[in-house]
DOPAKOL-407349 format. One line per field, with one value per atom (N, C-alpha, C): atom name; x, y, z. Coordinates in Angstrom, 3 decimals. Each point is the difference from the previous one (the first is absolute). Layout:
kolti c(CA,...)
x c(X,...)
y c(Y,...)
z c(Z,...)
This chain:
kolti c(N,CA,C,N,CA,C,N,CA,C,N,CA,C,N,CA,C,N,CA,C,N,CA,C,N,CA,C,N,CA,C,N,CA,C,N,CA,C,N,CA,C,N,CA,C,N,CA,C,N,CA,C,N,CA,C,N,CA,C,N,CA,C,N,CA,C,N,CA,C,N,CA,C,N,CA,C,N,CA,C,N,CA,C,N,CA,C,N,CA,C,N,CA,C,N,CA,C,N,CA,C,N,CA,C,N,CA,C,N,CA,C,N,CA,C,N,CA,C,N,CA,C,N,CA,C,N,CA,C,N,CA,C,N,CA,C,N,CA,C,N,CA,C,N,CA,C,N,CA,C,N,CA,C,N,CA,C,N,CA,C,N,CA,C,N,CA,C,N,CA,C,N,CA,C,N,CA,C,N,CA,C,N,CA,C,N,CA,C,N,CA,C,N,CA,C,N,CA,C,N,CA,C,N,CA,C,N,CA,C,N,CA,C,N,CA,C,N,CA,C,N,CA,C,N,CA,C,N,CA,C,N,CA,C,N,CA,C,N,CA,C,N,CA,C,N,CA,C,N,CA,C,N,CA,C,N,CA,C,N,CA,C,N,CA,C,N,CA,C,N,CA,C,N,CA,C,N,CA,C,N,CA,C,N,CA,C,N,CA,C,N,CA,C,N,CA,C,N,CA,C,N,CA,C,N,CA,C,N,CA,C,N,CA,C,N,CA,C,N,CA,C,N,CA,C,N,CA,C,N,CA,C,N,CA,C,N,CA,C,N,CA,C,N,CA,C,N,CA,C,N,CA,C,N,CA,C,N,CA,C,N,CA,C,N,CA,C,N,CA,C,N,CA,C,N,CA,C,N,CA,C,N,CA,C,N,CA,C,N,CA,C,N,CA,C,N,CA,C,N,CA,C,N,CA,C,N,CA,C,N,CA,C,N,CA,C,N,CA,C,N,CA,C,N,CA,C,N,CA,C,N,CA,C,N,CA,C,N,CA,C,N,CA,C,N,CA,C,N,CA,C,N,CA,C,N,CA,C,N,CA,C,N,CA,C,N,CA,C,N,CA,C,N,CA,C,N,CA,C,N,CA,C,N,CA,C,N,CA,C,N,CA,C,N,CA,C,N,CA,C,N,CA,C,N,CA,C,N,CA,C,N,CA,C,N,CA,C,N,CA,C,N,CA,C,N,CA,C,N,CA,C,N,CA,C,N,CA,C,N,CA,C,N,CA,C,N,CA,C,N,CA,C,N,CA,C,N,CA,C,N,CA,C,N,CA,C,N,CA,C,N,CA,C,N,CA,C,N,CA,C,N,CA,C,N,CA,C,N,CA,C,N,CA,C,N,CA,C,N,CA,C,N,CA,C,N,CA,C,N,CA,C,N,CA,C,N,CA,C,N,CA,C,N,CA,C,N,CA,C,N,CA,C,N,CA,C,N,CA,C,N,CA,C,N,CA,C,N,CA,C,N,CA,C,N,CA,C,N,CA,C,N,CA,C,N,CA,C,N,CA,C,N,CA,C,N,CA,C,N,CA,C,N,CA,C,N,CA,C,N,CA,C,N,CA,C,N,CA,C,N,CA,C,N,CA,C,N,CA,C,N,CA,C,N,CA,C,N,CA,C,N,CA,C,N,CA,C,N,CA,C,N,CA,C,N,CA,C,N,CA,C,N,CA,C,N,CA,C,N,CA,C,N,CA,C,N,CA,C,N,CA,C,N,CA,C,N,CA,C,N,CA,C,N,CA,C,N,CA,C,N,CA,C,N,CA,C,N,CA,C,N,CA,C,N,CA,C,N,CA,C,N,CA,C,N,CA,C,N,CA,C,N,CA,C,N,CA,C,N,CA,C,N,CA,C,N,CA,C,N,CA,C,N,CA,C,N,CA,C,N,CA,C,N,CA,C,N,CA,C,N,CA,C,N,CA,C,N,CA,C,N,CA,C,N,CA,C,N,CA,C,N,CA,C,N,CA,C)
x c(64.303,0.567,0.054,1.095,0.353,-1.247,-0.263,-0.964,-0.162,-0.153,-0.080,-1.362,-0.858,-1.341,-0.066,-0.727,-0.637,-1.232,-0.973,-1.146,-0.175,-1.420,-0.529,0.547,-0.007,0.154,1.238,0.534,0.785,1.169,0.888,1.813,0.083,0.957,0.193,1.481,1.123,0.965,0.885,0.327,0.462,-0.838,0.205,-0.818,-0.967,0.268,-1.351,-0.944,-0.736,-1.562,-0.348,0.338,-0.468,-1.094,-0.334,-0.705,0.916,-0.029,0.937,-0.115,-1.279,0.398,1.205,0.356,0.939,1.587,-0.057,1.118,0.450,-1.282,0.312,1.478,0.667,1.551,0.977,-0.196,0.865,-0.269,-1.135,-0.840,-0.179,0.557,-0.096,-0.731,-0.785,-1.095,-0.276,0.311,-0.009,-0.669,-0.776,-1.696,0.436,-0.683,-0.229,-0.337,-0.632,-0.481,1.206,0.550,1.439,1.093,0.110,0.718,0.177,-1.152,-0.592,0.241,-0.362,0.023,1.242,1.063,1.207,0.715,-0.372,0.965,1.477,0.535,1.546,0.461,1.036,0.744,0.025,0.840,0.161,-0.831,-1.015,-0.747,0.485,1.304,0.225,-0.149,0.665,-0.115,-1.509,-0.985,-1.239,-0.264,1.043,0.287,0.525,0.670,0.492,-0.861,0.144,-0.729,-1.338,-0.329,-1.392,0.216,1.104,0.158,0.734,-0.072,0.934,0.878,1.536,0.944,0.505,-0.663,0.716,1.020,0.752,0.827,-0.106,0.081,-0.036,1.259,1.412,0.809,0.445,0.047,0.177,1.411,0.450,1.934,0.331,-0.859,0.651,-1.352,-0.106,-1.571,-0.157,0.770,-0.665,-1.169,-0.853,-0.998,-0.155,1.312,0.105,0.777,0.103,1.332,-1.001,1.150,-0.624,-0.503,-1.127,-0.661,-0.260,0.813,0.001,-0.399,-0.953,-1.168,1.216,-0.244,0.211,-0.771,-0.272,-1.008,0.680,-0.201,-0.048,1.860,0.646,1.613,0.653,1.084,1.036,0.407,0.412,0.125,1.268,0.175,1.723,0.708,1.610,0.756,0.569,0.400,0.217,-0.861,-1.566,-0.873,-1.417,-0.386,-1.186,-0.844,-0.760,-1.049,-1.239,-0.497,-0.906,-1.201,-1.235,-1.049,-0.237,-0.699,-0.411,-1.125,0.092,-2.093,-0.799,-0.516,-1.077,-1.002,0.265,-1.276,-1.054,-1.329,-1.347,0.563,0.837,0.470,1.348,0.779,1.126,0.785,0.995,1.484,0.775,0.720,0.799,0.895,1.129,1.190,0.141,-0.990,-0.196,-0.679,-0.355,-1.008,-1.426,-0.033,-1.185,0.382,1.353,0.485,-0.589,-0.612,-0.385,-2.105,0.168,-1.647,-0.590,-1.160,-0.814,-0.930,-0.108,-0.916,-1.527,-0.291,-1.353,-0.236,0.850,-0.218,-0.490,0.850,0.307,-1.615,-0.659,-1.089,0.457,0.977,0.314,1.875,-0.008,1.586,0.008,0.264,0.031,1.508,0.654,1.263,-0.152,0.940,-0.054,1.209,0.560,0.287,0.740,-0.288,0.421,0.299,0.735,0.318,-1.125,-0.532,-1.182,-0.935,-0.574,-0.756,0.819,1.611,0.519,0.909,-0.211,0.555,-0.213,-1.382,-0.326,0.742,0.731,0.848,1.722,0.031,1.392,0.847,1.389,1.490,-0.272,-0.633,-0.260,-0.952,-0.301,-1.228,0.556,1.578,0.350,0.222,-0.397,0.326,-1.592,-0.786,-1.357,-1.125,-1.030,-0.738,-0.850,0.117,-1.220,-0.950,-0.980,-1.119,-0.720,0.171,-0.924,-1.201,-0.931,-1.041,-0.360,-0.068,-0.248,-1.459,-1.004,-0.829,-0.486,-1.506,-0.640,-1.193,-0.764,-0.833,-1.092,-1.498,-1.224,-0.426,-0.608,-0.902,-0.956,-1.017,-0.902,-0.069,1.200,0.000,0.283,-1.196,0.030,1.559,-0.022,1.455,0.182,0.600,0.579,1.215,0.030,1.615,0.023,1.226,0.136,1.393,-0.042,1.184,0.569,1.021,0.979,0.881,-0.286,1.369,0.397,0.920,0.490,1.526,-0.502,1.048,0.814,1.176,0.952,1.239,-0.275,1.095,1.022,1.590,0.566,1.317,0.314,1.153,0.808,1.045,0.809,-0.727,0.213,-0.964,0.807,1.733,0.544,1.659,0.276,1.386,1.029,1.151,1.020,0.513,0.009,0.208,1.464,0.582,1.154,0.302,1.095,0.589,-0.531,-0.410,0.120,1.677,0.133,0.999,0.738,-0.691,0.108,0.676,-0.752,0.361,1.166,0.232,1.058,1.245,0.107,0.950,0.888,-1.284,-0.131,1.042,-0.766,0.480,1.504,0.477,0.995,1.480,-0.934,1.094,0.478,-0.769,0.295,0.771,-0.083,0.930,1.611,-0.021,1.308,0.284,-0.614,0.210,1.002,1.024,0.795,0.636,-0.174,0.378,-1.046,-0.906,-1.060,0.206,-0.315,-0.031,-0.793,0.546,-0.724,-1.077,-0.346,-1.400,-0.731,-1.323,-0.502,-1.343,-0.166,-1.027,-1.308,-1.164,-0.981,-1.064,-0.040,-1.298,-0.743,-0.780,-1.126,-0.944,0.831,-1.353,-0.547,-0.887,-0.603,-0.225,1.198,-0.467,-0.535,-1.117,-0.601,-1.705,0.109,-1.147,0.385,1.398,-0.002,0.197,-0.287,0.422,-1.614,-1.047,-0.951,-1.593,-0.876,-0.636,-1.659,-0.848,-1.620,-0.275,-0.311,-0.030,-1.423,-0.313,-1.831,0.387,-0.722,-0.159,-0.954,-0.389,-1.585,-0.287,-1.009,-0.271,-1.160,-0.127,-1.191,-0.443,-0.950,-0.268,-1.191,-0.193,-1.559,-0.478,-0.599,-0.552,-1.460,0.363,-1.343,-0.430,-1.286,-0.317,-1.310,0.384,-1.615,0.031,-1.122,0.336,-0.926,0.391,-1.007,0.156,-1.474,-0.267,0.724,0.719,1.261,1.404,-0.363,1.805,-0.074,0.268,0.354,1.339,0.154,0.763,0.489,1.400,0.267,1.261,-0.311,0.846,0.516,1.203,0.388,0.888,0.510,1.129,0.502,1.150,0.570,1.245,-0.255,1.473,-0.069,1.485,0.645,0.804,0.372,0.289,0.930,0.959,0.275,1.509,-0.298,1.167,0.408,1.205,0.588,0.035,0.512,0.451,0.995,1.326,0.875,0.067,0.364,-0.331,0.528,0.833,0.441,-1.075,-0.419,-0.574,-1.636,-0.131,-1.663,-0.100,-0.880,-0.607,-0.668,-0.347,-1.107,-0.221,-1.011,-0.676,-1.006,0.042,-1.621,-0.434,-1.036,-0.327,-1.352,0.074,-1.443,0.046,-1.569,-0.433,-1.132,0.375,-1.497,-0.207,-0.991,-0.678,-0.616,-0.118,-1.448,0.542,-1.756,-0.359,-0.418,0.109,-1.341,-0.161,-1.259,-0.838,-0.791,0.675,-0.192,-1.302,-1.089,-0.730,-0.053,-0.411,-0.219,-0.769,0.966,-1.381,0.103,-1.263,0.260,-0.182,0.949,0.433,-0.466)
y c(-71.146,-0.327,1.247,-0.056,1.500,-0.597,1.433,0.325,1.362,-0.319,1.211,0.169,1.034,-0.145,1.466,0.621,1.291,0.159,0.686,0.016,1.608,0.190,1.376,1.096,-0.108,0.380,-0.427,-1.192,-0.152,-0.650,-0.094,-0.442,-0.713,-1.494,-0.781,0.017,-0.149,0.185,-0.678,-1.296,-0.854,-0.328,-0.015,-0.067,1.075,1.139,0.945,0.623,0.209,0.460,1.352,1.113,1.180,0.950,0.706,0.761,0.931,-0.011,0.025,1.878,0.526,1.805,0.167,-0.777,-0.096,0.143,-0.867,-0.193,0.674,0.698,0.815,0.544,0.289,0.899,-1.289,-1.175,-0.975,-1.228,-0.029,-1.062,0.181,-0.239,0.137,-1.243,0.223,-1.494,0.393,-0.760,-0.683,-1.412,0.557,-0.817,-0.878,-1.243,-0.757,0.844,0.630,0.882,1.666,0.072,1.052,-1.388,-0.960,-0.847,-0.742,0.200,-0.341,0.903,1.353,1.027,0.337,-0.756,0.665,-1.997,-0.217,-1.703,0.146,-0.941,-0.196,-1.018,-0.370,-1.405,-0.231,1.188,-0.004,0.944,-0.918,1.063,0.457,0.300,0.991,0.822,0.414,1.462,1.028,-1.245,1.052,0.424,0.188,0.670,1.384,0.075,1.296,1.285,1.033,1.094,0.182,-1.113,-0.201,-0.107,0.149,-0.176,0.483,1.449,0.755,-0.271,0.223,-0.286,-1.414,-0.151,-1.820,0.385,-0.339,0.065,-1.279,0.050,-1.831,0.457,-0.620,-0.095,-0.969,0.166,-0.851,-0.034,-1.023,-0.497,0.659,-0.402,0.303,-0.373,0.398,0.689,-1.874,-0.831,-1.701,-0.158,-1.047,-0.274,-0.880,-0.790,-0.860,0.839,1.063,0.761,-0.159,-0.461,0.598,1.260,-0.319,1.297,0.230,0.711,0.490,0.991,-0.350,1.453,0.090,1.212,0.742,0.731,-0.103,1.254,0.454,1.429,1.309,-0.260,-0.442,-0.117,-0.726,-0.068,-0.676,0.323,-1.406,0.288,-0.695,-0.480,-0.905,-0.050,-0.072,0.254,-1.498,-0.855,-1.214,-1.106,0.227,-0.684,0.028,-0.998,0.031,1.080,0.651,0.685,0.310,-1.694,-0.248,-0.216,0.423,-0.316,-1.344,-0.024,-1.508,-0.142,-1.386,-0.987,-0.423,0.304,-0.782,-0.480,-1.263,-0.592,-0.776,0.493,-0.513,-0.964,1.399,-0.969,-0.365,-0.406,-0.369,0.394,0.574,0.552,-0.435,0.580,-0.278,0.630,-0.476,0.963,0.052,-0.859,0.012,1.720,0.416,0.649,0.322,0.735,-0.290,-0.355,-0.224,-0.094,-1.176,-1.028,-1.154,0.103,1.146,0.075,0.453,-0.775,0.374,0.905,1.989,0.610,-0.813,-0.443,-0.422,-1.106,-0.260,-0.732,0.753,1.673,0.865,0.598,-0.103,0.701,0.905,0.286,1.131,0.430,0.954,0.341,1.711,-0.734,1.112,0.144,0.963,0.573,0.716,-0.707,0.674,0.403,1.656,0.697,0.599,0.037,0.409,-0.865,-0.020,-0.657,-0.383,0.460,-0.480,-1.033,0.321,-1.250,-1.233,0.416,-1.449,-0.320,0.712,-0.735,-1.511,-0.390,-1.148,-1.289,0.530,-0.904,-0.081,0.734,-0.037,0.710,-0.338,0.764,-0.436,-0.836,-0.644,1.323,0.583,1.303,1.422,-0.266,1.420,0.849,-0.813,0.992,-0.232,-0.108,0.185,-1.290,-0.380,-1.204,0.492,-0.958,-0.397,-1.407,-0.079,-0.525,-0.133,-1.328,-0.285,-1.332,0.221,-0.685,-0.587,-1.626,-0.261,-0.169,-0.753,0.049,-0.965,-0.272,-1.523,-0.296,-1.198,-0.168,0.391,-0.323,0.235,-0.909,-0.588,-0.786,0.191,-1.028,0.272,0.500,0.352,0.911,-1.206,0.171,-0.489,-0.387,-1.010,-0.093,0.725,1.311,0.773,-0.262,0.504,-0.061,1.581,0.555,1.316,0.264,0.354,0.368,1.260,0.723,0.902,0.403,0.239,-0.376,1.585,0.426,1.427,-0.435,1.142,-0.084,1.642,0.282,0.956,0.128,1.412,0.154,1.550,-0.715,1.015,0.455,1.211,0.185,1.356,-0.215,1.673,1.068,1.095,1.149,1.082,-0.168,0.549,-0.316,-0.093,-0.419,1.139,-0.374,0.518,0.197,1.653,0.278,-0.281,-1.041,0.006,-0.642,0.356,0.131,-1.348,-0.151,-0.651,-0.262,-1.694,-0.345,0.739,0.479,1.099,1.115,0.651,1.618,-0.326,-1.445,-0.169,0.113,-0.481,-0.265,1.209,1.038,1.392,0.730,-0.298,1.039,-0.535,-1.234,-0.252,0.340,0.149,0.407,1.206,0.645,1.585,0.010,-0.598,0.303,-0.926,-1.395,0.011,-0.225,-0.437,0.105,-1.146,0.288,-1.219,-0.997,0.561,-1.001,-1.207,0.063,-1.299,-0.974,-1.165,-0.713,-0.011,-0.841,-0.037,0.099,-1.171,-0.885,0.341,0.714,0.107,-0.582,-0.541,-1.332,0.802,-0.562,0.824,-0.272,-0.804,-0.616,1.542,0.220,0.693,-0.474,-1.188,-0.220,1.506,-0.377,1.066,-1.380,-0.164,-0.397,-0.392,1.611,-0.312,-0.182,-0.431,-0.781,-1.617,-0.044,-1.684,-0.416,1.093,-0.536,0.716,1.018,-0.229,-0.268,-0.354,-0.093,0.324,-0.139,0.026,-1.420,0.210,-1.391,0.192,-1.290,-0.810,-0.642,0.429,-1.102,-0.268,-1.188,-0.426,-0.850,0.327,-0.343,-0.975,-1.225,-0.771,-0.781,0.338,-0.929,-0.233,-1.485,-0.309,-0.370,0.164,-0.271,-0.819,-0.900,-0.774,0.345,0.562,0.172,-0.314,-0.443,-0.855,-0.508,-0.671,-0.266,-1.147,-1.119,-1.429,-0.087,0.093,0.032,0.497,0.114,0.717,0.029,-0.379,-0.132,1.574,0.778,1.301,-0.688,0.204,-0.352,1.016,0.108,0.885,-0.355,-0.789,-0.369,1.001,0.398,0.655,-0.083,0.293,-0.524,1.790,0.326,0.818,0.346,0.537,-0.438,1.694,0.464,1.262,-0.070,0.683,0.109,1.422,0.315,1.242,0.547,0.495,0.020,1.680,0.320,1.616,0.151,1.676,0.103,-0.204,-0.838,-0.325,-1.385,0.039,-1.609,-1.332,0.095,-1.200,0.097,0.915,0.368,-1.056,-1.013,0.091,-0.864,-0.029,-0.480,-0.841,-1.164,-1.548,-0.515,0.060,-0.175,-0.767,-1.643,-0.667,0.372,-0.117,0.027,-0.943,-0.519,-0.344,-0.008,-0.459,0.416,-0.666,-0.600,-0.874,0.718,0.154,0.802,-0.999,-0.558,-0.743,0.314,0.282,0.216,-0.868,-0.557,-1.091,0.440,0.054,0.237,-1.298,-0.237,-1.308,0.578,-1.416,0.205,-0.499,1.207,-0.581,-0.947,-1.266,-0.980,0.498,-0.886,-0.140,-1.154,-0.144,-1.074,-0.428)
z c(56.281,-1.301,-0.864,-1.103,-0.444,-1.225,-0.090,-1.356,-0.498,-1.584,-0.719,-0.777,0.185,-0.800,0.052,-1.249,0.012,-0.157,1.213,0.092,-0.766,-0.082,0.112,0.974,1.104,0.915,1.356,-0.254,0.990,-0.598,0.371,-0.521,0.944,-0.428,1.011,-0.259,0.962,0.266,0.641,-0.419,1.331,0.914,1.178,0.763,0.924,-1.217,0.583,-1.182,0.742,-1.004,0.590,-1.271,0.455,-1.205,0.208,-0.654,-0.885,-1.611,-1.071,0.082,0.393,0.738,0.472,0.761,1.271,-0.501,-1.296,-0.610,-1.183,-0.783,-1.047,-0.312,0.688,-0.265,0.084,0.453,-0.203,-0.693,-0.593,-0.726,-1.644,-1.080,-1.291,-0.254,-1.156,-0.988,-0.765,-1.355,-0.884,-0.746,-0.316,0.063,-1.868,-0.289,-0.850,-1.685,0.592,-1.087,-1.174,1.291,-0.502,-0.451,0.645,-0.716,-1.004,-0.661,-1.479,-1.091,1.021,-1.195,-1.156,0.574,-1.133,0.273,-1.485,0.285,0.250,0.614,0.398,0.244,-0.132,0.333,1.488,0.512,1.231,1.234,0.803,0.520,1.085,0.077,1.177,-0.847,-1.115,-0.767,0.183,0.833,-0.363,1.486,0.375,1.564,-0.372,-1.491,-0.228,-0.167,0.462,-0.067,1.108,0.408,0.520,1.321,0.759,1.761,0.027,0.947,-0.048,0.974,0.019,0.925,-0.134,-1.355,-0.329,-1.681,0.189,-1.716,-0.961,-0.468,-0.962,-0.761,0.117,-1.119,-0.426,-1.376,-1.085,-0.339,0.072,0.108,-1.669,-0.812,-1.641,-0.878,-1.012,-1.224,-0.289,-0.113,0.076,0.403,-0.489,0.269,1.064,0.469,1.024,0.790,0.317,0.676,1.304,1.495,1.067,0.567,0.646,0.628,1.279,0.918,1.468,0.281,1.345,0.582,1.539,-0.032,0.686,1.201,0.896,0.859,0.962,-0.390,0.755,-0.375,-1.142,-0.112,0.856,-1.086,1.271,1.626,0.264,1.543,0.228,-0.435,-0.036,-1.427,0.079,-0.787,-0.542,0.806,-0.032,0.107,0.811,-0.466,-0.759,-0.216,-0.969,0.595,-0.753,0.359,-0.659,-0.380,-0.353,1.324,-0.414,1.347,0.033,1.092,0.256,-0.475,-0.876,-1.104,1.132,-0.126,0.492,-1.000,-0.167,-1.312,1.048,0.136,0.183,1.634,0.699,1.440,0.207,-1.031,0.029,-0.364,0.617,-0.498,-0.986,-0.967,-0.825,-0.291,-0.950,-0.337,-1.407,-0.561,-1.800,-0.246,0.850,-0.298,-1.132,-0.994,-0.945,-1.293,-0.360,-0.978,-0.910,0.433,-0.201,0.155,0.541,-0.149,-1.528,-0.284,-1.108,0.468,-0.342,0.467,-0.115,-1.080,0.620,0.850,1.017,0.440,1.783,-0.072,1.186,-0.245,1.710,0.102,0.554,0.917,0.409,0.276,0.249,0.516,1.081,1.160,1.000,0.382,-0.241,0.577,1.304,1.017,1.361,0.064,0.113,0.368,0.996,1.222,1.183,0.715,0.779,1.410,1.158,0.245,0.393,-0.396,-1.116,-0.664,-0.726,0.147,-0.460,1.311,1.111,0.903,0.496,-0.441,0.599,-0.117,-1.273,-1.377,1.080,0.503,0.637,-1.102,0.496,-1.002,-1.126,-0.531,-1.846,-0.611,0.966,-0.548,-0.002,0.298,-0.480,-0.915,-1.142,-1.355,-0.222,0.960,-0.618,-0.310,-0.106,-0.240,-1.395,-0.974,-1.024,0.365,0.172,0.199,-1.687,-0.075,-1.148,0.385,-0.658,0.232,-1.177,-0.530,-1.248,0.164,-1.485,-0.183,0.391,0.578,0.848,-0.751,0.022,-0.157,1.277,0.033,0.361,0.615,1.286,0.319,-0.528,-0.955,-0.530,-1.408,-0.263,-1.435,-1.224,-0.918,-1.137,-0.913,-0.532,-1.032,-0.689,-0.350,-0.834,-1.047,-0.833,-1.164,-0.099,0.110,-0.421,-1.074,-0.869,-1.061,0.538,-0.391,0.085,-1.037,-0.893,-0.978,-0.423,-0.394,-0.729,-1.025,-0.897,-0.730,-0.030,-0.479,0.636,-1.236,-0.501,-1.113,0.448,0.463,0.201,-1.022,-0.140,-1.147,0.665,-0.166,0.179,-0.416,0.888,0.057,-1.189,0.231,-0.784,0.029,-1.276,-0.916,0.151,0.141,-0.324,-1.788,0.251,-2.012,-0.386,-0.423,-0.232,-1.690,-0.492,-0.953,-0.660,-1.239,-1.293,-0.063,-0.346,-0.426,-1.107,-1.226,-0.769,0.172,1.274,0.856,0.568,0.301,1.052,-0.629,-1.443,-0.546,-0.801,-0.318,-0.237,0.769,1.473,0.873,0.580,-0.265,0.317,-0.725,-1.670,-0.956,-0.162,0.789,0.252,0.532,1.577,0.806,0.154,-0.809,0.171,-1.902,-1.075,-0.914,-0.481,-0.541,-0.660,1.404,1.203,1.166,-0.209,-0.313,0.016,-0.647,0.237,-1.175,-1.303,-1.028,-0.968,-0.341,0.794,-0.423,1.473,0.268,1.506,0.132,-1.108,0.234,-0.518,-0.335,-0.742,0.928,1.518,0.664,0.368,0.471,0.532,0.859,1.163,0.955,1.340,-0.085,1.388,1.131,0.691,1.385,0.683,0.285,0.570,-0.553,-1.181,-0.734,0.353,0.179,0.208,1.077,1.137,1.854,-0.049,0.058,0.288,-0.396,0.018,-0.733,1.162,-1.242,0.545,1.191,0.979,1.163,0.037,0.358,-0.355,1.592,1.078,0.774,0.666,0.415,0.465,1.328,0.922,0.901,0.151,0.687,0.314,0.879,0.507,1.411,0.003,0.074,0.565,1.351,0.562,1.487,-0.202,1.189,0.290,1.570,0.228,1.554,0.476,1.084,0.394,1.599,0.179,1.399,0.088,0.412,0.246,1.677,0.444,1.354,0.973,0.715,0.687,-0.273,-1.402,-0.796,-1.227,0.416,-1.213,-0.425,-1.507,-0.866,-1.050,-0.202,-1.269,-0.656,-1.533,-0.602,-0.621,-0.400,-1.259,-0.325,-2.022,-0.524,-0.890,-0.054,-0.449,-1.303,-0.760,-1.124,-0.489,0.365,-0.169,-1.389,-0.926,-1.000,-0.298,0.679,0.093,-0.688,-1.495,-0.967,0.087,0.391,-0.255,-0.890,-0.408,-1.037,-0.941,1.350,-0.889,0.075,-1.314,-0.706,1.306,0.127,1.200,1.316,0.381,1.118,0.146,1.333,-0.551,1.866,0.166,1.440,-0.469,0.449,-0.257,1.352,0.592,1.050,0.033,0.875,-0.005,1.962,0.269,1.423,0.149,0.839,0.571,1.568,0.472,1.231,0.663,0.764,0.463,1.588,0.064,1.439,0.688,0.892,0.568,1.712,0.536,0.993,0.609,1.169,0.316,1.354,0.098,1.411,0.409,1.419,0.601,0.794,-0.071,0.929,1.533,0.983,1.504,0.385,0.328,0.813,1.423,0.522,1.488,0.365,1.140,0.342,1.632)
């Protein structure tokens, strides 16, 4: 059976288990903890910069704009060349777009031909391996919060003319061709297309484990406003985990 888990020491891979030495030059991870560090709507973006030979591009500056990874670049002209999901075993074509980072304990990008051969022709633009979060056999009921808040604004404006200057500089140049009357408004634009954006993140988790049942509830609400006024992302997620480990009779 296919499975995805990251140990200390060993990478599981489909159906092989090797020692993660072995794989260093074709094995990228991306641990729970870097995925926290900078909030985002969309957690593929926190693939950017941090695995090398992977690109993350962003279709347009929207807060809902799609986002496609890339590894090691394109390989076809006419088809997709997105890698193949693997979420906690199972293949997909949603990919993470729909994942709540705190929900991701891990994210391993495979690389080479070799370690995603196991995957067949679906593994030629590469494999992401994500691993979500589980509960504990044995582990006490927990609640954990998450929340951040996030203020973004244009870094810098275009200096352009006062309705005033405009009217100035227009009478110079054609003079009695104008009309009469050229109106007295003075809006700036782009005071009324962008503004200061407030947006906020929250997720609570419940984790625990009753006798051979590990359990992990959690609920998510994204809040994600651009800078320009029409622009904004609204996102709910949740997630139920359960494990169950059957016991051996004999018979």
């Amino acid at each position: 059976e296919a499975d995805a888990v990251m140990l200390d020491e060993v990478v599981t891979i489909g159906y092989a288990t090797v020692k993660k030495k072995d794989l260093t030059g074709s094995v990228s991870s991306v641990n729970s903890k870097e995925l926290a560090a900078v909030p985002i709507s969309d957690v593929t973006q926190a693939l950017s910069g941090k695995v090398a030979g992977v690109q993350v591009i962003r279709s347009q500056g929207s807060p809902d704009a799609d986002v496609s990874i890339k590894v090691r670049g394109g390989t076809s002209i006419t088809q997709s060349n997105e890698p193949l999901y693997i979420i906690d075993g199972v293949p997909t074509k949603s990919g993470m777009h729909e994942l709540n980072g705190n929900d991701i304990e891990s994210i391993q990008v495979l690389k080479d031909a070799a370690s995603a051969s196991i995957y067949g022709s679906r593994a030629s633009n590469g494999v992401i391996i994500i691993t979500t979060k589980k509960g504990k056999n044995g582990q006490a009921p927990s609640v954990s919060y998450n929340g951040s808040v996030s203020f973004s604004k244009t870094q810098k404006r275009y200096d352009v003319l006062s309705g005033d200057e405009y009217r100035a500089y227009a009478n110079q140049l054609w003079g009695d061709k104008l009309p009469a009357d050229l109106g007295t408004a003075n809006t700036d634009w782009q005071d009324q297309i962008f503004r200061t954006a407030v947006s906020t993140d929250h997720h609570v988790s419940i984790n625990g484990g009753f006798k051979n049942l590990p359990y992990r509830v959690s609920l998510g609400y994204t809040d994600d406003n651009g800078i320009v006024k029409t622009s904004k992302f609204e996102r709910y997620t949740a997630s139920v985990s359960l494990e169950a480990s059957l016991d051996k009779y004999d018979h």
